[in-house]
RODO-2510 file (C-alpha; in nm, 4 decimals, decimal comma):
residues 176
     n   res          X          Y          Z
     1     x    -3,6949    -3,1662     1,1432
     2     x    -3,4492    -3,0211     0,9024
     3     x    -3,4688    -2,6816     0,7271
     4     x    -3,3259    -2,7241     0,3858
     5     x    -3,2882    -2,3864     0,2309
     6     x    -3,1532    -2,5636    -0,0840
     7     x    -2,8755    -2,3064    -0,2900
     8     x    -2,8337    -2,0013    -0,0683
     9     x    -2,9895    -1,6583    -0,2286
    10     x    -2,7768    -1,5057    -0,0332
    11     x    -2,5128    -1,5391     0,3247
    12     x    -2,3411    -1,3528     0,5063
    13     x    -2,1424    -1,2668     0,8189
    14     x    -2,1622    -0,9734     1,0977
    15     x    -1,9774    -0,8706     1,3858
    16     x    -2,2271    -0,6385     1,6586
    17     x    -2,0182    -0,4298     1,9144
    18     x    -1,6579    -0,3058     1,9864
    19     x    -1,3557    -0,5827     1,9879
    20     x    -1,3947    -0,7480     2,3045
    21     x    -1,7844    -0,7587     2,3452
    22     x    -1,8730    -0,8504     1,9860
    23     x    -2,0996    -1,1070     1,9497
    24     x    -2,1097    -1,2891     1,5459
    25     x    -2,3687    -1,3618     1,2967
    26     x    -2,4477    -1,5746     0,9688
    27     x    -2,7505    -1,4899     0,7927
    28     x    -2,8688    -1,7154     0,5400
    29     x    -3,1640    -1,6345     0,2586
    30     x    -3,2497    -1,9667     0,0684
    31     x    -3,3947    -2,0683    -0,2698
    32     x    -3,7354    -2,0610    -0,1489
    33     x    -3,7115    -1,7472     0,0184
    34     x    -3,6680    -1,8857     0,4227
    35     x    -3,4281    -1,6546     0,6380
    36     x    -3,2019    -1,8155     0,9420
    37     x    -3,0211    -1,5754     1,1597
    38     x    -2,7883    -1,7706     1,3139
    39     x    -2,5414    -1,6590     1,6461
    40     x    -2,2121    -1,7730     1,6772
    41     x    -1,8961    -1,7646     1,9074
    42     x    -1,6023    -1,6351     1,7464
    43     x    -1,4147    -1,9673     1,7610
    44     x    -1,6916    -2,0770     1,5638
    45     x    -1,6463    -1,8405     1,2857
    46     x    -1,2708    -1,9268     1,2667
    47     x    -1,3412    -2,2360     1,2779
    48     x    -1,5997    -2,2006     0,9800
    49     x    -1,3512    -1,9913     0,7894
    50     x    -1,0547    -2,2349     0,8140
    51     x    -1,2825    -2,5105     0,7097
    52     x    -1,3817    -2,2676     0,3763
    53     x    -1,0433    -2,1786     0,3301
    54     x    -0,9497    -2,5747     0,2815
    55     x    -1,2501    -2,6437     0,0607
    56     x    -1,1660    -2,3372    -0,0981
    57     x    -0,8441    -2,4170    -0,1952
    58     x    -0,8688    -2,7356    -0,3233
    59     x    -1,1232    -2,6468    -0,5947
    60     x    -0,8733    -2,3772    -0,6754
    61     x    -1,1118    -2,0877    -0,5666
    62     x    -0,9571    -1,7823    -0,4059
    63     x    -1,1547    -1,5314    -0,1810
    64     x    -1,2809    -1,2420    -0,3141
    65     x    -1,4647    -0,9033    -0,1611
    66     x    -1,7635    -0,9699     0,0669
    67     x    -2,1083    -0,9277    -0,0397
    68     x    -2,4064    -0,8291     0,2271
    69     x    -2,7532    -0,8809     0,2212
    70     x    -2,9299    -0,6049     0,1372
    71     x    -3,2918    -0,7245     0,1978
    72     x    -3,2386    -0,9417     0,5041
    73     x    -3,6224    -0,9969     0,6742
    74     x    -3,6493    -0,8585     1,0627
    75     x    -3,8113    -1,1401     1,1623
    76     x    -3,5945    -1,4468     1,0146
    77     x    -3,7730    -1,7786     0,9989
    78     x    -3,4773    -1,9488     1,2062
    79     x    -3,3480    -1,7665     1,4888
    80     x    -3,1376    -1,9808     1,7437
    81     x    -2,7573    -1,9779     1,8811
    82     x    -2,5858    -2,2401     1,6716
    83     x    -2,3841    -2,5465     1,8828
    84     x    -2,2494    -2,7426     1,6256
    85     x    -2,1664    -2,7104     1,2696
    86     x    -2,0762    -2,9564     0,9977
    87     x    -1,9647    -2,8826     0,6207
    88     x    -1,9010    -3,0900     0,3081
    89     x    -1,8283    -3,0420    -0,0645
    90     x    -2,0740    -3,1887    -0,3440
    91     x    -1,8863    -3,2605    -0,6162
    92     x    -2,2083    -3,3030    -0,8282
    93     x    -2,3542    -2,9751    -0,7903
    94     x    -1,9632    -2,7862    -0,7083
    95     x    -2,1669    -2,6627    -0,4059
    96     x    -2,0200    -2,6614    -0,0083
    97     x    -2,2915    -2,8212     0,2297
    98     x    -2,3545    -2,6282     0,6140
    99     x    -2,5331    -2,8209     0,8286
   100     x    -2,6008    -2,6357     1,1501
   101     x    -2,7083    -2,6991     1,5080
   102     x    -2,8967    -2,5220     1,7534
   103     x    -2,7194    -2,5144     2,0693
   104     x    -2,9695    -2,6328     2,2566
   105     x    -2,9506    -2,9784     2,0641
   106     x    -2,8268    -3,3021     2,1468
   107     x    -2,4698    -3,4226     2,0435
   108     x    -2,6455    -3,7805     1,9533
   109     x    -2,8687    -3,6103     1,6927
   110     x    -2,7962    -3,6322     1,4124
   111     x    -3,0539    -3,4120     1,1573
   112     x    -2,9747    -3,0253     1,1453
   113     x    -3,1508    -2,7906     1,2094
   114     x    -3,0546    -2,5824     0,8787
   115     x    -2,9400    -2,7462     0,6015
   116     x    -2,7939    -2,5115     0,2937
   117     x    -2,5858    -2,5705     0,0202
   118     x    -2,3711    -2,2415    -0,0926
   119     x    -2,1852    -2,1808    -0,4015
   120     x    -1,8372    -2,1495    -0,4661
   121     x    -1,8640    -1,7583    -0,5156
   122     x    -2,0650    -1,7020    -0,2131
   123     x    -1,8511    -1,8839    -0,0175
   124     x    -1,5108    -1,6638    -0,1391
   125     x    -1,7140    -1,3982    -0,0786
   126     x    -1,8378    -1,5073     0,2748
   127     x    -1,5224    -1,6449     0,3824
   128     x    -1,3358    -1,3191     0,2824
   129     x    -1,6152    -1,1469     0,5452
   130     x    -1,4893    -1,4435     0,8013
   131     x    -1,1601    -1,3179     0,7422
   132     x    -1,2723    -0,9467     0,7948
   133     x    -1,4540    -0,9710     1,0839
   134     x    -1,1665    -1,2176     1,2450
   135     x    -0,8607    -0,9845     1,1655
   136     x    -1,0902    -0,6981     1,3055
   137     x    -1,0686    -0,8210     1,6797
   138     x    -0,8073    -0,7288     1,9576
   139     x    -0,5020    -0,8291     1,8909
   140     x    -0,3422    -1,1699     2,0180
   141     x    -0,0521    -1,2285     2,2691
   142     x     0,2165    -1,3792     2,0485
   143     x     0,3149    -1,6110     2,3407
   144     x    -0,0339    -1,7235     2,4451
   145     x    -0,2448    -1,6545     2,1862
   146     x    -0,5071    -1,5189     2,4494
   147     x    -0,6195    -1,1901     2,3340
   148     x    -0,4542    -0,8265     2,4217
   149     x    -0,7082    -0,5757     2,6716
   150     x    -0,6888    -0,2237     2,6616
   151     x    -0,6387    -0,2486     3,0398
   152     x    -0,3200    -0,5242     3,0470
   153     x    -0,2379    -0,8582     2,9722
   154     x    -0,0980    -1,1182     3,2734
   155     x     0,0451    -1,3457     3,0274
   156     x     0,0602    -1,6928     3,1561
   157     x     0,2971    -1,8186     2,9296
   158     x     0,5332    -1,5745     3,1550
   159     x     0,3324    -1,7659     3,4441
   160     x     0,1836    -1,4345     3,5028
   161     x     0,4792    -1,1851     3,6651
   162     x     0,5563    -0,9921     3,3981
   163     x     0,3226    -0,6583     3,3282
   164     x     0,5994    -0,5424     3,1007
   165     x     0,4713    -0,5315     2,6972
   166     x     0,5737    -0,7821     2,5208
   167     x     0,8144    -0,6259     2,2531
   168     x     0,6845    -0,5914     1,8620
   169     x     0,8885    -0,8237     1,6473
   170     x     1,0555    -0,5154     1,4493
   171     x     1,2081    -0,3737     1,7808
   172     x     1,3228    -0,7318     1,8670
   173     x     1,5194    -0,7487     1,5315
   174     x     1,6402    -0,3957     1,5380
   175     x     1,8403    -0,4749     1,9442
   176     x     2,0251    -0,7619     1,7559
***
């Protein structure tokens, strides 16, 4: 059965950890009050933010600084790791539409588990926390896209031989 938290109080986004060993959170506060703390892998939240960005700009809304929740429950009402996500625009209302999984679902079903529609401000604000969180991580290998370790980076794009650093784009320029 589906959770619908109607227009979002309140959502937000959190990163726990240091780069590398984060793991990602959207909390959601509904109309009527219910709480969903919701875990995600980081692809997911990329994934989430690209799909704001494109709703985003298409109603001609640009991000704007994050907001968090200040009274967020310790005990949320939902609590699962989410597997799936879908989102949609409601031209009627000028809301965007989450509807999101629990992991532990099946791909044939097809009622979410939470069901929330957000507003066009809280979703500039929550995508500019997306974007926040994201750009906080390690660093990517240009060539790979795989992200940089403290400790090294075997490259496979350079099928894995080369320890060397791969050069910062200014330094390439400057040797021309």
């Amino acid at each position: 059965m589906t959770a619908d938290f109607g227009t979002a109080r309140g959502i937000d986004a959190r990163a726990h950890g240091e780069p590398g060993a984060r793991t990602f959170q959207l909390r959601i506060i509904g109309s009527n009050l219910e709480s969903a703390s919701l875990w995600l892998e980081k692809q997911q939240m990329q994934a989430l933010s690209l799909a704001l960005t494109q709703v985003l700009s298409q109603i001609g809304r640009p991000n704007r600084d994050s907001e968090e929740i200040s009274a967020f429950p310790e005990g949320p009402d939902h609590d699962f790791r989410v597997g799936r996500m879908a989102i949609g625009f409601d031209p009627s209302t000028g809301t965007v539409v989450l509807h999101i999984f629990d992991l532990g679902r099946g791909e044939d079903e097809e009622e979410p588990d939470v069901q929330v529609r957000v507003t066009s401000d809280d979703c500039a604000s929550l995508n500019g926390r997306l974007q926040e969180i994201i750009a906080s991580g390690r660093p990517q290998c240009p060539l790979c896209g795989v992200p940089l370790d403290p400790e090294g980076h075997a490259c496979i794009r350079s099928n894995g031989h080369s320890k060397e650093p791969i050069p910062d784009d200014d330094r390439a320029e400057d040797d021309s």
